[in-house]
C-alpha positions in Angstrom: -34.2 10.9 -52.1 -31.8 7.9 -52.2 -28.9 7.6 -50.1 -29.3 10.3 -47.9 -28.6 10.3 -43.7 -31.6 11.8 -42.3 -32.6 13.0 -39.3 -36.9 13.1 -38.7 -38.0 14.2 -35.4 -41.3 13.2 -33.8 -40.9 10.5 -35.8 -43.8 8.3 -34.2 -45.9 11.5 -34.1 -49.3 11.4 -36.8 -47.2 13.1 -39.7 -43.7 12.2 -38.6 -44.0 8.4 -38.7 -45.9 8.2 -42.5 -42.2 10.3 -43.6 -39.7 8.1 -41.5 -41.2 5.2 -43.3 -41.2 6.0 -46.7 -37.8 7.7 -46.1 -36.3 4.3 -44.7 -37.1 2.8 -47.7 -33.8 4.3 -49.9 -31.7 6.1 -46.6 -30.1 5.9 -43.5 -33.0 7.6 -41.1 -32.8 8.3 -37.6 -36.0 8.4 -35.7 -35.8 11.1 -32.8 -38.5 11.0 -30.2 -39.5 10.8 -26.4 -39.5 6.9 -27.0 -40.8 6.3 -23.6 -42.5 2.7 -24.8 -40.7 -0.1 -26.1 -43.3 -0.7 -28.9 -42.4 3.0 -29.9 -38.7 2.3 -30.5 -39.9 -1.5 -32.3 -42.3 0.3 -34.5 -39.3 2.9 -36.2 -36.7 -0.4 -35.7 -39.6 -2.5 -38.3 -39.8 0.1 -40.7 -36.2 0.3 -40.7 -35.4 3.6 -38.8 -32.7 3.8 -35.9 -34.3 4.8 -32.8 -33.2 7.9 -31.3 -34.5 8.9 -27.5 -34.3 12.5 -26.5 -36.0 14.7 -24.8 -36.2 18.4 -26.7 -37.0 20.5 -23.1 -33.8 19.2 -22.0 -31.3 17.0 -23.4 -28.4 18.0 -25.9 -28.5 15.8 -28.8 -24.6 15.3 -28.4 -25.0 11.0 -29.6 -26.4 12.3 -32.6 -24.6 11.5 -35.8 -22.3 14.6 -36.9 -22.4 13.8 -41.0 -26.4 14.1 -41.4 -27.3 15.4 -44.6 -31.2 16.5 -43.7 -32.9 17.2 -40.7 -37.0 17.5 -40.7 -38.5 18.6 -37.5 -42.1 17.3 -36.7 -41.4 17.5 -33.0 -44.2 19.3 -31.1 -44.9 19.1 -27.5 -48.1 20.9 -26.1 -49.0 19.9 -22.5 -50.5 23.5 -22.1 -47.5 24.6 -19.5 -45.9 27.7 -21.3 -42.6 27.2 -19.5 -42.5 23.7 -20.4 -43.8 24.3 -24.1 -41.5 26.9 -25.3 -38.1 25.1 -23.5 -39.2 22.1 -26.1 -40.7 23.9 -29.0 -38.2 26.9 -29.0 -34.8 26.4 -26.8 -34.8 22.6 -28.0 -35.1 23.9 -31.3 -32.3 26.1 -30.9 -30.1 23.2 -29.3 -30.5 21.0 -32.1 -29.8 23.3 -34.7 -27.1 24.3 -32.9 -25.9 20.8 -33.3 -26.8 19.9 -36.7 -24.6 22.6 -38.2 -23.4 21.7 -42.2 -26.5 19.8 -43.2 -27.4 20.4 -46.9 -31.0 22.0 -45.6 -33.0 21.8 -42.3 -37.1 21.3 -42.8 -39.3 22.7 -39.8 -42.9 21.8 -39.8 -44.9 25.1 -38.7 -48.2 25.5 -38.8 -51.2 27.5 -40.4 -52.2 27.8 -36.5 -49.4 31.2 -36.5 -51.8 32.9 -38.5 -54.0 35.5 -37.1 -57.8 34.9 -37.7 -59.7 36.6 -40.2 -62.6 35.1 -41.4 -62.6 33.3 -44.1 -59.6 35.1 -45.8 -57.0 32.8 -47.6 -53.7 33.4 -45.8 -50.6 34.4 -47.5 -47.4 34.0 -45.7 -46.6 37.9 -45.3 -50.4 38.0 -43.7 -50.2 39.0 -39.7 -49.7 36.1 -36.9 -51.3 35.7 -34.1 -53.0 33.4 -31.3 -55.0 31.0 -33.7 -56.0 28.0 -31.6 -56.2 29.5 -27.9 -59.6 27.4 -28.1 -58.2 24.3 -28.0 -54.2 24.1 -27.7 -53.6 27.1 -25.2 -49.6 27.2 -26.0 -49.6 26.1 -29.4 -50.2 29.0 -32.1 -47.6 30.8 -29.4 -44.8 28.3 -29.4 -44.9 27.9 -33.7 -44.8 31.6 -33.6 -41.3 31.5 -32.0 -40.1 28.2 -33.3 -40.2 29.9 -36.6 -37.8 32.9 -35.1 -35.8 30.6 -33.6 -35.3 28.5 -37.0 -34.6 31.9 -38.6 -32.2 32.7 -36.4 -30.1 29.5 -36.6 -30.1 29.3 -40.3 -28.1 32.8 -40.5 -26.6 32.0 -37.0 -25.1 28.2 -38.2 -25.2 28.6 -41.9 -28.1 26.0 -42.1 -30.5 26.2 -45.3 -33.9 25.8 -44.5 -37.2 25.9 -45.3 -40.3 26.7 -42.7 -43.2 24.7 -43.8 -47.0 25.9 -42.2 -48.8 22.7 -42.0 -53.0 23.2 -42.7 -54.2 19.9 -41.8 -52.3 16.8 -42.5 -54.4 13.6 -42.6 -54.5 10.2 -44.1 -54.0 6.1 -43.3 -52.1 7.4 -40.1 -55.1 10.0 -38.7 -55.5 13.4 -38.6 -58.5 15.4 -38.2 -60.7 14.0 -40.3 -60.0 10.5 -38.5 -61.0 12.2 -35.2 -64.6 13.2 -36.7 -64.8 10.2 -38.1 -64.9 8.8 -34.3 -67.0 10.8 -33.5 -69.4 10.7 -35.7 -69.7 6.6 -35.6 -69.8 7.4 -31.7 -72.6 9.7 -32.0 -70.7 13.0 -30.7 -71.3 16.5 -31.6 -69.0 17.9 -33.3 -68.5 22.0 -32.8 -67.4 24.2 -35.5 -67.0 27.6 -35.8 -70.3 30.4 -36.3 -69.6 31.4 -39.4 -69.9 28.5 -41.5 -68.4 27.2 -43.9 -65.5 26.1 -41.8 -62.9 25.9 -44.6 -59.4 24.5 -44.6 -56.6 23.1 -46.9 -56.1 19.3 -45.7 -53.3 17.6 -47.6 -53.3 13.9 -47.5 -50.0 11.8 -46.4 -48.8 11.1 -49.8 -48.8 14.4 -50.4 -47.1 15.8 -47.9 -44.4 13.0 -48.3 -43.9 13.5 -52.1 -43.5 17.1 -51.6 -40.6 16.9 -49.0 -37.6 16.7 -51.2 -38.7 20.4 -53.1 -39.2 22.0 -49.9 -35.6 20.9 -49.3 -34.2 21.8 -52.5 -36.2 25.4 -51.6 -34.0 25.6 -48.3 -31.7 28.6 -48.1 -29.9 30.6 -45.3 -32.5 33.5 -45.6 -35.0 30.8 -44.9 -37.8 29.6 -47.3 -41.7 30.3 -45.6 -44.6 28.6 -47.4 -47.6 27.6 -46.9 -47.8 23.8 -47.1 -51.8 22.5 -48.1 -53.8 20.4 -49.9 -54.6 22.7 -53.2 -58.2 21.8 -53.1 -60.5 23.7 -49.8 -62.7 21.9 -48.2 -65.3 22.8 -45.0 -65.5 20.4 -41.8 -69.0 19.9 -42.5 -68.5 18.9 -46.3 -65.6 16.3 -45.0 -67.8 15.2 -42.0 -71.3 15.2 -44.3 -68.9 13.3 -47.0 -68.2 10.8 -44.0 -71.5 10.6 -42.7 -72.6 9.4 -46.0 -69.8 6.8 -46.7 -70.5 5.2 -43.4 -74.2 5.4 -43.0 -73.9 7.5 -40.0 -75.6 10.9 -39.3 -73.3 13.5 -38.5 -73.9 15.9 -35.7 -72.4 19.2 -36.1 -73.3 22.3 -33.8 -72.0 26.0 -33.8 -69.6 27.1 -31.0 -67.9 30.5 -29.8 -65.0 28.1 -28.8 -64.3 26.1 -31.8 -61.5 27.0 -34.3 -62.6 29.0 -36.9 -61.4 28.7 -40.7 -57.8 28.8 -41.7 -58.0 28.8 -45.7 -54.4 28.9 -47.4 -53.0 31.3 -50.3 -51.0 28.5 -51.8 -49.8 31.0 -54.5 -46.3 30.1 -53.2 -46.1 26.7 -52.3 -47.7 25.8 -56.3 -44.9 27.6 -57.5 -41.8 26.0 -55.2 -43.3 21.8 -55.6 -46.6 22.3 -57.7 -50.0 21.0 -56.6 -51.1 18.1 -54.8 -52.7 15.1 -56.5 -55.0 13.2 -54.0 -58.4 14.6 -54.2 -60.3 15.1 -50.8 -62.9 12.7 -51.2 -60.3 10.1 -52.8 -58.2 10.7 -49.4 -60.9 10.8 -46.9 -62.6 7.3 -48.6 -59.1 5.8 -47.8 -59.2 7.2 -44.3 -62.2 5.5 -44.0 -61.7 2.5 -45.5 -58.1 1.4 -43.5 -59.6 2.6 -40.0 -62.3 1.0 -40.1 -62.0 -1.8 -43.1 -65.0 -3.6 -41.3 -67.8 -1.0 -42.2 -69.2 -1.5 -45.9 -68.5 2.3 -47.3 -71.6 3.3 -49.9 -70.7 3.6 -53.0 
């Protein structure tokens, strides 16, 4: 993508910065977040994107540029208040669609957390939805359940193509998942998974994610676009955290809980066929993790 006025919201969020960056590189980009810190706005202005500060529960976008060409939507807000939650996740939503009308496609960033748990089947995106991760993130499965209705809605409402994306678990130089176990493990924490073991997911790495942006785009249409949006190889929490361990020397404690999340594997059928697979291998991805958040420790080989 070269040339191109973009919009990227939660763009100092884990998976929103990585794309503002690389998207600053060859466009005009336009960094929309809370921005409540001066080091957030100095952090988009050194990469080259134009800070943008609005609130999504509340504010109208109406300084925005009129002439944008793309709009991706990493914006979440989960503070656990429903009221709150949904005003940002959903009516925002609706508001800046609303706003954005005549852009060449709009890219929301869902998430595999819509789906409704079933073991270790591999999703598909006509698979039921339900209330995935009540177990940690009390309003989040919920609120990407009706973001998605409320980006359906404004692409027939406003004429927007678009494409809704469902995240399994992004990671890579910027954090993620992964990065969290990873503290925990070199603290010594437990780390709680699921009963029924393996606990498998997709996990797409940065680059990944990045390079596959401009196809999910291109996929965008008025009848909107769902796919599933993974890493192509699967992968269990306690092969990622064992593969860890090992790198950094560390034992890895892993328990069984009722409460944890339990396995979200993707059908990626769909999303093979629309921008092909990914290319960074898990252990390749997670040794980089490694490596540039904690470049101190001497990985084994």
């Amino acid at each position: 993508m070269k040339g191109a006025k973009i919009l990227v919201t939660g763009a100092t969020s884990q998976v929103g910065l990585p794309v503002a960056r690389e998207l600053a590189r060859n466009n005009d980009v336009y960094g929309l977040g809370r921005l409540r810190h001066p080091q957030e706005r100095k952090q988009l202005e050194d990469l080259g994107v134009r800070p943008y500060p609005a609130d999504l529960a509340k504010d109208d976008f109406a300084q925005l540029p009129r002439n944008l060409d793309y709009v991706l939507n990493f914006a979440v807000v989960k503070t656990g208040d429903f009221d709150h939650d949904l005003a940002a996740n959903v009516e925002g939503l609706g508001r800046l669609m609303a706003r954005c009308e005549g852009v060449k496609a709009f890219l929301h960033c869902s998430s595999t957390a819509v789906y409704q748990p079933d073991g270790h089947h591999a999703f598909k995106e006509s698979d039921p939805l339900g209330d995935n991760h009540r177990a940690l993130f009390p309003t989040y499965s919920i609120c990407k359940i009706a973001a998605e209705s409320m980006v359906k809605f404004g692409a027939r409402q406003w004429g927007i193509p678009s494409t809704i994306a469902r995240l399994n678990v992004p990671y890579g130089d910027n954090g993620g998942w992964p990065a969290f176990h990873l503290e925990m493990i070199l603290g010594g924490m437990t780390i709680e998974v699921g009963p029924s073991q393996p606990n498998t997911y997709n996990p797409i790495h940065e680059d990944d994610y990045i390079r596959t942006i401009p196809r999910l785009l291109d996929a965008a249409s008025t009848s909107v676009t769902v796919v599933n949006w993974g890493g192509s190889e699967e992968v269990s929490i306690e092969d990622w955290c064992g593969y860890m361990s090992r790198l950094v020397g560390v034992e890895a404690k892993i328990a069984t809980s009722d409460h944890a999340l339990a396995s979200v594997r993707v059908d990626l059928t769909r999303m093979h066929e629309l921008v092909g697979r990914t290319q960074v291998g898990w252990r390749d991805g997670i040794r980089r993790l490694v490596k540039t958040r904690h470049p101190e420790i001497a990985l084994s080989a």
